[in-house]
C-alpha positions in Angstrom: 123.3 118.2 106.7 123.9 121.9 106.7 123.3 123.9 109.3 121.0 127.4 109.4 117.6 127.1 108.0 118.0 128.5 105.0 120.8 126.2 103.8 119.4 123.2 105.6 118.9 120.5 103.4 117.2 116.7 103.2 116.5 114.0 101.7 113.2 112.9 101.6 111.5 110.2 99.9 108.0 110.1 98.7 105.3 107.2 98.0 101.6 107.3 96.5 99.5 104.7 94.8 96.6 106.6 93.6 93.3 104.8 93.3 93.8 103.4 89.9 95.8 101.0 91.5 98.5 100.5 88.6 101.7 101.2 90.3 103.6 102.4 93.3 104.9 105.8 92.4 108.3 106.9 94.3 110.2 109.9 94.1 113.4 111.0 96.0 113.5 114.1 96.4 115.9 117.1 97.5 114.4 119.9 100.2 116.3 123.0 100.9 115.4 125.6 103.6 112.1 124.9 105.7 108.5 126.0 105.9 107.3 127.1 103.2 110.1 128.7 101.5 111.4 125.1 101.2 113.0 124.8 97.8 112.2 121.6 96.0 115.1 119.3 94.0 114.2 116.1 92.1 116.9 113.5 92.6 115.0 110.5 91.0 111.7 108.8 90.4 110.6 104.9 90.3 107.6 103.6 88.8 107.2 100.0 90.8 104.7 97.9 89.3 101.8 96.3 91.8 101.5 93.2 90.4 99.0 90.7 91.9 99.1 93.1 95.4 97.4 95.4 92.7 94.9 92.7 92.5 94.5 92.5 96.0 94.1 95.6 96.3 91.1 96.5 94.1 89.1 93.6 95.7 89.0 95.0 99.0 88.4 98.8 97.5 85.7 97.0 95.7 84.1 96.1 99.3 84.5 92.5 98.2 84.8 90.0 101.3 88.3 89.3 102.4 89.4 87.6 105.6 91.4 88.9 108.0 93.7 86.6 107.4 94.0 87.8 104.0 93.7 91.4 104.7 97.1 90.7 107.1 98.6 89.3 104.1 98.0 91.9 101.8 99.2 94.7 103.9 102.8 92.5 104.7 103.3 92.1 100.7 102.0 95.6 100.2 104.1 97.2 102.9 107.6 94.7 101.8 106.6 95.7 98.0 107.1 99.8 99.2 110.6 99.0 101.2 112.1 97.3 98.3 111.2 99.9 96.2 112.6 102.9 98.9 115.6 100.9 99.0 115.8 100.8 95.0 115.4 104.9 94.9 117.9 105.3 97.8 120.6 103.7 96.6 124.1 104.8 97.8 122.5 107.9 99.0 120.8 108.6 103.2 117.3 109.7 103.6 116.1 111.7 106.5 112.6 110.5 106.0 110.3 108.5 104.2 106.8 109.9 103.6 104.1 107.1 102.5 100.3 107.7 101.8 99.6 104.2 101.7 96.5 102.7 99.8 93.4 104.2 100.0 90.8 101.0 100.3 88.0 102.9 102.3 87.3 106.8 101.7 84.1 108.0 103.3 84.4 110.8 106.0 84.6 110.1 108.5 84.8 106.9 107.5 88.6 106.4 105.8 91.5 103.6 105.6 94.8 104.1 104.0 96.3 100.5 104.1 100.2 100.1 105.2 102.3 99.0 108.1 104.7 101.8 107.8 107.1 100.0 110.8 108.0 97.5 108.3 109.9 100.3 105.9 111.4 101.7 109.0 112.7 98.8 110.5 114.3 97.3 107.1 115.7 100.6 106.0 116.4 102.0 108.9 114.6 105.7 108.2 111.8 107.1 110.1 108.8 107.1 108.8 105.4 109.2 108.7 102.2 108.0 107.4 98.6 108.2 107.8 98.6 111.9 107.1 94.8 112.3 106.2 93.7 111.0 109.6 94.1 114.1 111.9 92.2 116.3 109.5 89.5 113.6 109.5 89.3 113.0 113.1 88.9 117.1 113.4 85.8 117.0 111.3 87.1 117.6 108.1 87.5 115.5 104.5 90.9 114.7 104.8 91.3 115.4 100.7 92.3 117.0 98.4 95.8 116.7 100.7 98.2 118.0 98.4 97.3 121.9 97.7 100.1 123.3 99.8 102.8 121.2 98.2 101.3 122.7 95.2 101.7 125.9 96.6 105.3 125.1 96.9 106.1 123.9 93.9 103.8 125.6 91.4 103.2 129.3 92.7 103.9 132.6 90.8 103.9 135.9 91.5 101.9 137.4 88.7 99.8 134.5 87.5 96.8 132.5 88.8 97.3 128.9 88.3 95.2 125.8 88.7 96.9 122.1 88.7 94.4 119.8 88.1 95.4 116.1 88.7 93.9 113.7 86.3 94.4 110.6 88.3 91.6 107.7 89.7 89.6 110.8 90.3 89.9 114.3 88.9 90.8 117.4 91.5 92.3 120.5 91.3 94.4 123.1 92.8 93.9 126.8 92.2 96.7 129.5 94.0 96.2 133.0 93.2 99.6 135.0 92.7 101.7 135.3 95.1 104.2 138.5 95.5 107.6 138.5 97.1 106.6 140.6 99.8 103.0 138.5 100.6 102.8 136.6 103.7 102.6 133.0 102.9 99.9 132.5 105.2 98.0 135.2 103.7 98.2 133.4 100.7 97.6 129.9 101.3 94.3 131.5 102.6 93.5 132.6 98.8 94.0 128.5 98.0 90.7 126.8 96.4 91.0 122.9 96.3 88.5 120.0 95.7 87.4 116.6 94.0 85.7 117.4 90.7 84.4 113.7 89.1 86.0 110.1 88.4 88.7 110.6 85.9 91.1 107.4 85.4 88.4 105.1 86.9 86.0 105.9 84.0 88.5 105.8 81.2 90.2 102.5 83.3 86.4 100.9 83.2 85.5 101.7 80.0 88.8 100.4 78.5 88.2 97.0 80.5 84.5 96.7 79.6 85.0 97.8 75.7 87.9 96.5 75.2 89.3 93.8 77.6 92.0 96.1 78.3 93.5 97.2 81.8 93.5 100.8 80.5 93.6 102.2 77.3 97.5 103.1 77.2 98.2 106.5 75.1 94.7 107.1 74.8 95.2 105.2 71.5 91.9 103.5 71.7 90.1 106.6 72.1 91.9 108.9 69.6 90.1 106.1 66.7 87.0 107.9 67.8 85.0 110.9 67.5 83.1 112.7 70.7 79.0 111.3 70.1 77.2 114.2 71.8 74.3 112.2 73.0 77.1 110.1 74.9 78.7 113.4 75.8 75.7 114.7 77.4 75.2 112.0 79.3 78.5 111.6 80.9 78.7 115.0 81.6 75.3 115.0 83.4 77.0 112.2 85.4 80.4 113.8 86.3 78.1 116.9 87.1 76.4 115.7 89.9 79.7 113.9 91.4 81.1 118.0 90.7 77.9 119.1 92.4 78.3 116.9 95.9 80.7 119.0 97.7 82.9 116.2 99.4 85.8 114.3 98.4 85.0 111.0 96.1 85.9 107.8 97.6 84.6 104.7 97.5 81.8 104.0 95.4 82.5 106.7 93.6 83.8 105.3 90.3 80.6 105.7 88.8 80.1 102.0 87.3 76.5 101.6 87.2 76.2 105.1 85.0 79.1 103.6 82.8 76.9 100.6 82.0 73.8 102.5 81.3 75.8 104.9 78.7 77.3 102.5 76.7 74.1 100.3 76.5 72.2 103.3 75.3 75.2 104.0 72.9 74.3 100.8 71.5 70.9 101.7 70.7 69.8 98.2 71.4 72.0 96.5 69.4 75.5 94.8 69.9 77.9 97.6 70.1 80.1 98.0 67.3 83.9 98.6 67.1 83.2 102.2 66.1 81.2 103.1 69.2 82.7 101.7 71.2 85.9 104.2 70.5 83.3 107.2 70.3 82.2 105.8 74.2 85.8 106.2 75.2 86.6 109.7 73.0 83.8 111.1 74.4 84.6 110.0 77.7 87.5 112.2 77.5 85.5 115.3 76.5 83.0 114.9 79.4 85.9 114.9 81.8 87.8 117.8 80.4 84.7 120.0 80.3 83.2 119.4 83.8 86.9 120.3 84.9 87.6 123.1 82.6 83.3 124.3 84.1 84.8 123.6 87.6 88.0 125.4 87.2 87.1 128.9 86.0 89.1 131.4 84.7 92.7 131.3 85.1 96.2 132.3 83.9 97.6 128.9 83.6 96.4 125.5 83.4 98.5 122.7 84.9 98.2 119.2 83.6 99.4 116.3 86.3 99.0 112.5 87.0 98.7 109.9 84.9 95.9 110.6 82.5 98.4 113.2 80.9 100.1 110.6 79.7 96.5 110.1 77.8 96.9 112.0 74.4 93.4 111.9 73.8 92.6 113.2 77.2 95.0 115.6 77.0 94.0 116.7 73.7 90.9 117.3 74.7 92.0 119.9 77.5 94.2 122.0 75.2 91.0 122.4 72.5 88.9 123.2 75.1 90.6 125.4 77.6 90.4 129.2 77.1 93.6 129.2 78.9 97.4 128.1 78.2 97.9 124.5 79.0 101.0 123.1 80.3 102.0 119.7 81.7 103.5 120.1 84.9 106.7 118.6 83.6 107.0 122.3 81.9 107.5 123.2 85.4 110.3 120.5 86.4 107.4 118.2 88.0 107.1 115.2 85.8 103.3 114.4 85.4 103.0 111.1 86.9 105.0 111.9 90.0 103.3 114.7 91.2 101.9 112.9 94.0 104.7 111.1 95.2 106.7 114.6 95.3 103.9 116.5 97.3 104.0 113.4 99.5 107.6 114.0 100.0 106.6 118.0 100.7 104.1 116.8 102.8 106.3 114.3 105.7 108.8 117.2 105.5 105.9 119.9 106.7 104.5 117.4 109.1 108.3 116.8 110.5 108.6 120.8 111.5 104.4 120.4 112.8 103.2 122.7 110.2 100.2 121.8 109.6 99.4 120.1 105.5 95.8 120.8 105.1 93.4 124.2 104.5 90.4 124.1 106.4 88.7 126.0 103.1 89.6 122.8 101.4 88.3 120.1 103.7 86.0 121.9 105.5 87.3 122.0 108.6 85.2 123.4 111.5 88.4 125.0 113.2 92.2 125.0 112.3 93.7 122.4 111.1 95.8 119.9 113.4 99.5 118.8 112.4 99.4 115.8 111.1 101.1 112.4 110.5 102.0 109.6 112.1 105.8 108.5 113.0 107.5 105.2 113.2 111.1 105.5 114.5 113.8 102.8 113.5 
């Protein structure tokens, strides 16, 4: 490692499983300098299937009964699954630190529960480890999410543009940061950040795909780009994703909007079977409720920022650039590729919480006070 701040450098390793529990996202990634004028390398990324721990998984977000016997078992396999994969990304190289959300299975302030035995990753590879990074903020009185604006603010900032990144994951939140000048004080800035939940993104289009079409998920958006946006469906998802918009909190649990779902798709049906054809208008339409509460939610800006895996959603994403007023990009424009984005701010993240800078805004999750340094550490 070398030595001076601004030359110091690490390697970090970051882990997130979002809430539409289809993977275990890794990235390893290079950090140069400290604070915020860290300076962000990408070394490499692994995309580690769940399997049945996926299974697992969504029965006990569900709030289906599990024993505790069960719930054990599921965190062992969960936690083994995350140092097999760490140990994949490493490779020949050494990390400094691993940084690992965990699952989210409970979200409810102050009611929240990211599952994961983070000793098991430390003792097996031998790297500390920090986890449990939304607790602090939640025990403080705030919502402990949306936790990633100030890796965003590290990675995506400009000086002459306002951006907004807006993750399309389980659920769909964004990320605004006005510019930001050379000369600026960075905590002066971060000051200017807006952040929040907007509605249930991936866990709509997820449902939908497994209720129309006995699908997982509808992969490319290829199921959805057969139809055509049906604007009495259209109006009544977006009356649904504008009241989640309108609850000023961060979604959780119960959250993924399943009992709307049903109610849409039998009044697409018009009390008849549903047909092939509507049922690819439910899911098109789907898409244009989501991009339109978010674009509503979003405002003017200089730059839009596509991340997470509903990019990878063509009809999604198509939607967003015909209905944005403003330039879209994918954040792998920027050097962030778009289903990563979470496991590299969680890498941003453990190395902030290493130097006890503190990772959320109190603006953001509405924090009474300043916000506490976070993260919990597991030593080999």
């Amino acid at each position: 490692m070398a030595t001076g701040q601004e030359t110091e450098t690490r390697l970090v390793v970051g882990c997130m499983t979002g809430t539409s529990l289809d993977a275990l996202d890794v990235a390893l990634v290079k950090i140069t300098g400290r604070g915020l004028d860290m300076r962000i390398g990408l070394v490499r990324t692994l995309s580690q299937p769940l399997g049945s721990i996926g299974e697992g998984l969504r029965r006990l977000a569900n709030q289906e009964a599990l024993s505790s016997r069960a719930i054990a078992a599921l965190n062992l396999d969960f936690s083994a699954l995350h140092a097999e994969a760490i140990r994949e990304i490493i490779g020949e190289d050494i990390a400094d630190l691993i940084a690992v959300h965990g699952q989210t299975v409970y979200h409810a302030p102050p009611l929240t529960w990211q599952l994961l035995e983070p000793a098991i990753i430390a003792r097996r590879l031998c790297v500390r480890v920090v986890s449990n990074l939304r607790a602090a903020d939640v025990a403080a009185g705030g919502q402990g999410a949306p936790i990633t604006p100030i890796a965003d603010y590290i990675l995506f900032r400009d000086a002459k543009e306002r951006r907004a990144i807006l993750n399309l994951g389980g659920f769909c939140n964004y990320t605004t940061l006005p510019p930001k000048g050379p000369r600026q004080d960075h905590f002066k800035a971060i000051d200017g950040i807006e952040a929040g939940d907007i509605c249930a993104c991936n866990h709509v289009l997820d449902g939908l795909a497994r209720s129309l079409f006995n699908l997982p998920f509808d992969e490319g958006g290829s199921q959805a780009l057969q139809g055509r946006v049906d604007e009495a469906c259209f109006a009544q998802l977006v009356e649904l994703f504008d009241k989640q918009k309108g609850l000023g909190r961060s979604l959780g649990t119960d959250d993924d909007l399943a009992e709307g779902l049903a109610r849409v798709s039998k009044a697409a049906a018009r009390g008849a079977a549903v047909t092939t054809d509507q049922r690819f208008n439910i899911l098109r339409s789907a898409c244009a409720a989501v991009a339109t509460v978010a674009l509503n939610r979003i405002g003017a800006v200089d730059r839009l920022i596509l991340a997470g895996g509903g990019v990878l959603n063509k009809a999604l994403l198509g939607e967003f650039q015909k209905r944005s007023t403003s330039p879209v990009n994918r954040s792998d424009d920027l050097g962030v590729p778009a289903p990563y984005r979470e496991a590299i701010a969680m890498a941003i993240l453990g190395a902030l919480c290493e130097e006890r800078i503190a990772i959320t805004l109190p603006q953001v999750t509405r924090l009474p006070g300043p916000a506490p340094v976070a993260g919990s550490w597991v030593y080999p």
